[in-house]
Every structure is written in structure tokens, then in C-alpha cells.
C-alpha positions in Angstrom: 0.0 0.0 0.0 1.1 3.7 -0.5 2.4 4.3 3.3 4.5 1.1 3.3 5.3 2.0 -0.3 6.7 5.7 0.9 7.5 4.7 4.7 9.4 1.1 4.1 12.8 2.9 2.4 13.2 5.3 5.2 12.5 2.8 7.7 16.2 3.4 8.6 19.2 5.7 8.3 22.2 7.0 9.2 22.7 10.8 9.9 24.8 13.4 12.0 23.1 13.0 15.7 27.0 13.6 16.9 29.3 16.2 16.6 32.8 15.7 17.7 34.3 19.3 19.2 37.9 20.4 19.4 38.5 19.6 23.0 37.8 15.7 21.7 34.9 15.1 23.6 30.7 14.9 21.9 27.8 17.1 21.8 24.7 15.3 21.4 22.0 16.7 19.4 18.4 17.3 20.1 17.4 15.1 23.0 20.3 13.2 23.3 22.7 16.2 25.0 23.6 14.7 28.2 24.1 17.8 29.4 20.2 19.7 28.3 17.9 20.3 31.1 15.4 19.5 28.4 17.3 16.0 27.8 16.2 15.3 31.7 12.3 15.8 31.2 12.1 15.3 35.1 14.4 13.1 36.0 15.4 12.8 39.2 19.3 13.9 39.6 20.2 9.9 40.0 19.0 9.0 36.9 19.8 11.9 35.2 23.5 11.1 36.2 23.3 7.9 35.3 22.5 8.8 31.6 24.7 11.0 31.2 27.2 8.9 32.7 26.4 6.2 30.1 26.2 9.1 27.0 29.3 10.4 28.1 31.2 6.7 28.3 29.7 6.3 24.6 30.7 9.3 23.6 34.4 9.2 24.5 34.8 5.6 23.8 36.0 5.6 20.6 35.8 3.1 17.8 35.8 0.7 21.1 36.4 -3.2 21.1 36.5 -4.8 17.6 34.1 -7.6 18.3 31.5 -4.7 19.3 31.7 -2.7 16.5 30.9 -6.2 14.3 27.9 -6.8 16.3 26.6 -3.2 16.3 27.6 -3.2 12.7 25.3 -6.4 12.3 22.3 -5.3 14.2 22.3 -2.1 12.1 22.1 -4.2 9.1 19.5 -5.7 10.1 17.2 -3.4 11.2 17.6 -1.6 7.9 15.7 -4.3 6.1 13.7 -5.6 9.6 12.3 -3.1 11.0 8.5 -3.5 11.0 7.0 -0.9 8.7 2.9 -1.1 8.4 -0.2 1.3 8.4 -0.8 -0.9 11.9 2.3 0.2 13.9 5.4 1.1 12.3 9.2 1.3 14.0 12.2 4.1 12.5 15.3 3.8 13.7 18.3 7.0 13.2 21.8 6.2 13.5 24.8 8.7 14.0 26.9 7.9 10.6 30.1 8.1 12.5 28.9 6.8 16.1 26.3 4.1 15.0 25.8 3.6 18.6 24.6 7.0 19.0 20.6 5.9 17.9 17.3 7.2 17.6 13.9 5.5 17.6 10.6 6.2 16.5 7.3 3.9 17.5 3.8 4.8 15.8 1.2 3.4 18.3 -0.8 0.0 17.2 -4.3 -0.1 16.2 -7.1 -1.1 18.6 -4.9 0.3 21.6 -4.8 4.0 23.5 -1.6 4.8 21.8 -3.2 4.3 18.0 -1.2 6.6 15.6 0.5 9.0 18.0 4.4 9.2 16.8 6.6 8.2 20.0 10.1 8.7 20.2 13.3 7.1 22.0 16.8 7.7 22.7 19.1 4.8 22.7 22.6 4.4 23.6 24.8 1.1 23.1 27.3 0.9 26.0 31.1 0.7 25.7 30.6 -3.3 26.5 27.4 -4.1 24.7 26.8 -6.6 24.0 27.5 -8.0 27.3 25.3 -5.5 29.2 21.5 -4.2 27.6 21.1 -0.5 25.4 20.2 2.9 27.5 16.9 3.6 26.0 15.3 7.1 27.2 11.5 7.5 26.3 11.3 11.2 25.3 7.8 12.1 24.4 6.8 12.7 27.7 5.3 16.3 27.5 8.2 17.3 29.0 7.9 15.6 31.7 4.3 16.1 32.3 2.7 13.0 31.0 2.7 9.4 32.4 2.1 7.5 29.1 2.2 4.0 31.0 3.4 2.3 34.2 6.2 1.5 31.9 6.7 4.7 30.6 7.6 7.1 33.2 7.9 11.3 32.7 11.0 11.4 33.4 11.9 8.9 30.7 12.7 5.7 32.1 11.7 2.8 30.4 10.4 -0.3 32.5 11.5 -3.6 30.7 13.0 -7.0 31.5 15.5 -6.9 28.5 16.6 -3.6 29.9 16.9 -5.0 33.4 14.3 -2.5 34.3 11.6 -4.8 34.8 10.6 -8.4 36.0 10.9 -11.1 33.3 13.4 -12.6 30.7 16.8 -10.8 31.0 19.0 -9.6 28.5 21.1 -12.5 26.4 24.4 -11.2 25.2 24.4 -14.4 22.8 20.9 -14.0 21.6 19.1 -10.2 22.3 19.3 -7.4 20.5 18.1 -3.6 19.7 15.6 -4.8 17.2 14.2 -7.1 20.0 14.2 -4.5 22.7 12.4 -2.4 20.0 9.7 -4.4 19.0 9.0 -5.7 22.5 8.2 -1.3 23.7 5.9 -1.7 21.1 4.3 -5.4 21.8 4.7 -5.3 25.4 4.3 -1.5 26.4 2.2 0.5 24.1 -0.8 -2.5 24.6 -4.6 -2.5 24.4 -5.4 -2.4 28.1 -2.1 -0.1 29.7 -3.7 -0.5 33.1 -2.6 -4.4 33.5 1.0 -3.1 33.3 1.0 -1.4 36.7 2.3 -3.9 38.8 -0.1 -6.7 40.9 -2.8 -6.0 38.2 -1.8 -7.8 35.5 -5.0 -10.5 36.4 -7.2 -7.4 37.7 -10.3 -7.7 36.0 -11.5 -4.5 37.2 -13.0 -3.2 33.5 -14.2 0.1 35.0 -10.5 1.0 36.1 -8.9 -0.6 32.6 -11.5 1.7 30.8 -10.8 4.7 32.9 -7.0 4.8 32.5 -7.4 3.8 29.2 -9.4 6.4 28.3 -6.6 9.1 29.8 -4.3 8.0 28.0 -6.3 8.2 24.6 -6.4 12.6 25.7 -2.7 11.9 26.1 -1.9 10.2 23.1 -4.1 13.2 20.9 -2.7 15.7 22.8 0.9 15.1 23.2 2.4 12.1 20.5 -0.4 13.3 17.8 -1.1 17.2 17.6 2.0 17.7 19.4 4.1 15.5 17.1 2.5 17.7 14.0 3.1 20.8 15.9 6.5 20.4 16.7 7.7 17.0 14.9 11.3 16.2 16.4 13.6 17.2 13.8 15.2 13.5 13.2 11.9 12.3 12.6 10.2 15.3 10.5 9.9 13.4 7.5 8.5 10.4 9.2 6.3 12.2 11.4 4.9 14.5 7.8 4.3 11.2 5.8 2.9 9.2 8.8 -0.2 11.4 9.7 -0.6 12.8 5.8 -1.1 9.0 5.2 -2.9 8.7 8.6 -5.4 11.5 8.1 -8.2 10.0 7.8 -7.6 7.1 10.6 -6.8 9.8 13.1 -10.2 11.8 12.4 -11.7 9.0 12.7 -10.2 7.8 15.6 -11.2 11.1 17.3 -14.8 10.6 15.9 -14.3 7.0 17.4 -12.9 7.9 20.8 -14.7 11.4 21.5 -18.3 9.4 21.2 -16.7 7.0 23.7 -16.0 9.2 26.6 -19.1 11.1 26.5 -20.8 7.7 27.2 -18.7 7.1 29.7 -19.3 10.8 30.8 -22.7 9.8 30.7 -22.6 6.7 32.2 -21.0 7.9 35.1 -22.9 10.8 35.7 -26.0 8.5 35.4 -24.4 6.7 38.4 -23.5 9.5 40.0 -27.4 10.7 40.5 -28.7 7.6 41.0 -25.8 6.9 44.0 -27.2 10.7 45.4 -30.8 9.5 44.9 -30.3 6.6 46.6 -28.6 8.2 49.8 -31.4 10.8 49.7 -34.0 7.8 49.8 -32.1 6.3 52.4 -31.8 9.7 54.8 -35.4 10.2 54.1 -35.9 6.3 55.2 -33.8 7.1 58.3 -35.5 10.5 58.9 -38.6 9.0 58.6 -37.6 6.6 61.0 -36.3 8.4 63.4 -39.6 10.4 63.6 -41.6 7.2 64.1 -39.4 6.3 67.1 -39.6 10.0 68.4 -43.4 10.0 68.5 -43.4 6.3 70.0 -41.4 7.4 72.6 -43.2 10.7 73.8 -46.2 8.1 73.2 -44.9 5.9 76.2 -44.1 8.9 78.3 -47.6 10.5 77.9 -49.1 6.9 79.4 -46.6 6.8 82.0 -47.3 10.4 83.0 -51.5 9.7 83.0 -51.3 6.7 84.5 -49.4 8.5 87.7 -52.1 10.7 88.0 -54.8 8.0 88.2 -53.5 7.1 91.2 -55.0 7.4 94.7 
């Protein structure tokens, strides 16, 4: 079809996203600047230390161990004809052309989930010793810092996930994981149908009414900050991506609006339903106590009136 047909070539490349200054050190560009208050997006000064620490160890590391650059040189390769490219849910991937660990990644939400068509967008770094240890992945379209796009996904950018040894499950494999894998399991595992069930101890909950609830916040999220943000303001390693995706989107997205504004005000209406029949019910249920109240009030002075008569009968 004609967004694969426009989409699938650029699915990846290598650009500048590193510029090597006279003093021998890197500046990173956009997002990935250790160094930007923007970069941290409200992270706390641990883990803002921590990236930088890793970007800054990358960045000074050089060509680095001969076996590394082969494998980073292999994974590139294949996430230039891997990568999953489909009107569905889509995955772009940037490279530095002279630091290819030095990477960018962009995720369009799946279908039939909160996140459908927004345009989210990653930092990764490879680590001097990958590929013994997992990538630095930073989640950057957070609102900056403002929007909690999953229990996964945190505001400040962290990125919950076993491979990453950020999350419970199966652990990075030196021998056997890889970017692409990391990559397509953010947008299998994390950007889901029902978001709720990641937060941890609810992933049997079968409360519906909470699922729908947070899932319908994150739908506002989604519209506000990965789709009219994204065309707003499309980050600048991604602009083509971002122009082609919702021009060949267009009609989705309006729909999806359509779609998702009818369902909230049914919920709206739902819940405000239950809202006056939950203040009817306590009104006919003070009235019910009121009313009984009154019954044993008059009972009582009742009693007291025969007690008081039947004193004055006496001789």
C-alpha cells in the first residue's frame, strides 16, 4: 500500500546526531545532549547522572572493542531491512553515521490500543561493553515531563523492561538479544490495548471500569501530546517520518477522534448517570432514616404520655 510504499525505504538511516568538538569530547544533538535540562524531562538527579554517565562513556569511547563494532555493525544491518513498517504500527530507527551507537527511535502506536497513531520517540545508547550489558533507552515524548504514558513509561523517561533490566521477566542475552528485540517488545509489550494491567499486581485485575478509565486518559494523552504535538512540533530526526505518517494517517486519526470522543461522552454519561442515581439513593435512604427516626420519636413521647396519666390515676 502507499504508506509502506513511501515509509518502508526510510525505515532506517544513518545521519549526523554527533558532533565531535575540538577539546575531543561529543555534543549530542536534540534530545540526546547529556548535558540539556530539556534532555532530563524530570528526571530525578540519579537517573539523570546515570544517563549521562552512560552518553558520556559512549561518547568518548572511541571506535571501542573490535568484536562490538561487528555486532553493532550487524544489528544495524538488520534493522535496515527488519524493522517493521505497516499502516498498523510502524518502527524508524536514526543512527549517527560516525557513532552508530549513537541511535534514535521512533514507534507509531498499534491499532485497537490508546496509543493508535500518536508518533513516540526514544533515545538509545549502546554501551562501551554491549553486548554483554543491555542499550540505555530514554523514552522522550513525555510532555516534557508532564505525561505518564504508562506504568512503563515514566515522565522522566525511564523505560520499564526486562530486557533492559528495568523490569521483572526474561533478562538480556548477550548471545541471543538485540536492539531490534528491545524495540519491537516497547511496542508489543508496552504500548498494549489495556495499559492498566502493566502497573504492577494488576496484571490479572479484572477490574473493567478501572482498565477503561485509565485507558481512556491515555487516549487525551496520546491526541494531545504524540499526535497534535508531534505535527506541531515533529522532532527534527523524525520530520519526514512524522509528515508522511499522519498525511497517510489523516483520515484514521479523524476518525479515531470521531471514534474515541463518542466514547467518553458515554462514559461521561454513564458515570454521571451513576452519580445521581448513587445521590438518589442516599437521599431515599436519609429520608428512610428520617422517617424513621420520627416514628421512634413520636413512639417514645407516646410511652411517656401513658406513663405520666397513668401517675395521676393514682389514689
Amino acid at each position: 500500500n502507499e504508506y509502506v510504499k513511501e515509509l518502508g525505504p526510510l525505515r532506517f538511516d544513518a545521519i549526523p546526531l554527533v558532533e565531535m568538538v575540538d577539546d575531543g569530547t561529543a555534543t549530542f544533538k536534540h534530545n540526546l545532549d547529556p548535558n540539556a535540562s530539556h534532555h532530563r524531562g524530570g528526571m530525578s538527579a540519579a537517573q539523570a547522572s546515570r544517563f549521562s554517565a552512560g552518553a558520556k562513556k559512549v561518547a568518548s569511547a572511541g571506535a571501542g572493542p573490535k568484536n562490538r563494532n561487528a555486532r553493532v555493525m550487524q544489528e544495524l544491518s538488520t534493522l535496515a531491512t527488519s524493522l517493521p513498517v505497516n499502516e498498523c504500527s510502524s518502527i524508524f530507527v536514526r543512527a549517527d553515521e560516525t557513532r552508530p551507537d549513537v541511535i534514535k527511535a521512533l514507534i507509531t502506536g498499534p491499532e485497537g490500543t490508546p496509543y493508535q497513531n500518536g508518533a513516540f520517540e526514544f533515545d538509545v545508547l549502546l554501551p562501551t561493553d554491549y553486548p554483554q550489558s543491555p542499550p540505555l533507552v530514554h523514552f522522550c515524548t513525555t510532555g516534557r515531563g508532564s505525561v505518564h504514558f504508562n506504568p512503563n513509561l515514566y515522565p522522566c523517561g525511564k523505560v520499564c523492561l526486562s530486557l533492559l533490566g528495568t523490569w521483572s521477566g526474561p533478562r538480556w542475552e548477550p548471545d541471543r538479544s538485540s536492539l531490534l528485540q528491545v524495540l519491537v517488545s516497547i511496542q508489543a509489550l508496552i504500548l498494549v490495548e489495556n495499559p492498566w494491567l502493566n502497573e504492577p499486581g494488576m496484571e490479572d485485575s479484572s477490574e473493567a471500569a478501572q482498565c477503561d478509565a485509565y485507558r481512556r486518559k491515555i487516549r487525551f494523552h496520546t491526541l494531545r501530546t504524540a499526535v497534535l504535538g508531534q505535527i506541531n512540533n515533529p522532532p527534527s530526526v523524525f520530520s519526514d517520518i512524522v509528515r508522511i505518517h499522519f498525511a497517510k494517517r489523516a483520515e484514521s486519526v479523524l476518525a479515531q477522534c470521531d471514534e474515541w470522543e463518542k466514547e467518553q461522552t458515554e462514559a461521561d454519561e454513564i458515570k454521571a448517570k451513576a452519580l445521581k442515581d448513587a445521590q438518589k439513593k442516599q437521599q431515599e435512604q436519609q429520608a428512610k432514616a428520617k422517617q424513621k427516626a420520627e416514628k421512634a420519636n413520636t413512639a417514645s413521647k407516646a410511652a411517656d404520655k401513658g406513663k405520666g396519666g397513668g401517675s395521676k390515676a393514682s389514689p
